[in-house]
C-alpha positions in Angstrom: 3.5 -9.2 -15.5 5.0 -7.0 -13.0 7.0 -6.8 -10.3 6.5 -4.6 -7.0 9.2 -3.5 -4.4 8.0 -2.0 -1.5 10.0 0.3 0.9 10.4 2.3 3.5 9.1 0.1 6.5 10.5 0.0 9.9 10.2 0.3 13.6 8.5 3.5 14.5 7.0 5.1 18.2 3.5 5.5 18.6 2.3 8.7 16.7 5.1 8.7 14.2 5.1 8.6 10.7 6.4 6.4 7.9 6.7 6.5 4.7 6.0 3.3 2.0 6.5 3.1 -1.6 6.4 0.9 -4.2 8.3 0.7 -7.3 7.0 -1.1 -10.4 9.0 -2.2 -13.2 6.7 -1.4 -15.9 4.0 2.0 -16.0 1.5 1.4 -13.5 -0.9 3.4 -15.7 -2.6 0.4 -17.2 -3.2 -0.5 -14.2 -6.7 -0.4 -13.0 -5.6 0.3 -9.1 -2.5 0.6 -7.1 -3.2 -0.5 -3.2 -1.9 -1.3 -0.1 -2.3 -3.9 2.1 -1.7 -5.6 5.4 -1.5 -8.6 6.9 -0.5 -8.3 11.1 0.0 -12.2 12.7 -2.6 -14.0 13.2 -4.8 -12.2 10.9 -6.3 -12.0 7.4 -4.8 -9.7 4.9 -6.9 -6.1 5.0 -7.0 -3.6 2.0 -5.4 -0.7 3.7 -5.6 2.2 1.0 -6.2 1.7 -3.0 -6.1 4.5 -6.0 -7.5 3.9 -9.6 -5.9 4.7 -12.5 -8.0 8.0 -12.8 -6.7 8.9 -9.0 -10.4 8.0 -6.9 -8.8 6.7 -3.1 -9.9 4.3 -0.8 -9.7 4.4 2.5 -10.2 1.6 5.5 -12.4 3.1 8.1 -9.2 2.2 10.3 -6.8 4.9 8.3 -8.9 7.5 7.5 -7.8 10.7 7.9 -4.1 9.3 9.1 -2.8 7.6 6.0 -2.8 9.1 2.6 -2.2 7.3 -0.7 -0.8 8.9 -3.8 1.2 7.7 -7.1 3.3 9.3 -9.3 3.1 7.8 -12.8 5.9 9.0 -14.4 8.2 7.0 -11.9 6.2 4.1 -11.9 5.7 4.4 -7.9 3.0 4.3 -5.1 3.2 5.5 -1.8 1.6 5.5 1.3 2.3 8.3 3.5 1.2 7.0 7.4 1.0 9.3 10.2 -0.2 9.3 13.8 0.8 5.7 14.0 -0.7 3.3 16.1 0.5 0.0 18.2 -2.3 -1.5 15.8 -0.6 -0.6 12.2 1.8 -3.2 13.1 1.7 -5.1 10.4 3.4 -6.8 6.6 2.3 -3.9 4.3 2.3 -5.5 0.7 1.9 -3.1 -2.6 -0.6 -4.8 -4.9 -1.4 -3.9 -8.4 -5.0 -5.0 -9.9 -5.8 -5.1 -13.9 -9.7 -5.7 -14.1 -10.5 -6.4 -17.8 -13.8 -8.0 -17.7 -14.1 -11.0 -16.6 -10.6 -11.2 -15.9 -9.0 -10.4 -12.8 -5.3 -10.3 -12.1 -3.4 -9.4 -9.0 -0.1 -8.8 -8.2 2.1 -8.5 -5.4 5.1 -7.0 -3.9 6.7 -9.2 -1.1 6.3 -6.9 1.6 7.6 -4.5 3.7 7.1 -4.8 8.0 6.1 -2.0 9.7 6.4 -2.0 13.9 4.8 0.5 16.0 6.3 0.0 19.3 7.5 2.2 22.0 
């Protein structure tokens, strides 16, 4: 078990920049990815940006080149660093933390942070 706080959402203008991060309360090492989701109303929840243990990111085709993951192990946190925000990033952003030890799958999740991009 863990559990994951996110932070640092808010109400931004259109080509600003937030900052997220998540705090776990236990290493996130043993982890096999950190990521970052979304969920906007209406909609299904989107991977936004995930990094493996061994620090290999993904990025949706959406973010590319505007949002950047990164963790820092020793204090247990994730973050997602957004700029160049869009009207379309509004969204829930959740921190989620995936263990894959084959066949077994767990996920967990923080409760989410809102993020409005709105002039």
């Amino acid at each position: 078990q863990v559990q994951l706080v996110e932070s640092g959402g808010g109400l931004v203008q259109p080509g600003g920049s937030l900052r997220l991060s998540c705090a776990a309360s236990r290493s996130i090492f043993s982890f096999t990815a950190m990521g970052w989701y979304r969920q906007a109303p209406g909609k299904q929840r989107e991977l936004v940006a995930s990094i493996t243990s061994g620090g290999s990111t993904n990025y949706a085709d959406s973010v590319k080149g505007r949002f950047t993951i990164s963790r820092d192990n020793a204090k247990n946190t994730v973050y997602l660093q957004m700029n160049s925000l869009k009207p379309e990033d509004t969204a829930v952003y959740y921190c989620n933390a995936r263990k894959l030890i084959f066949p077994n799958l767990n996920d967990y999740w923080g409760q989410g942070t809102q993020v409005t991009v709105s002039s």
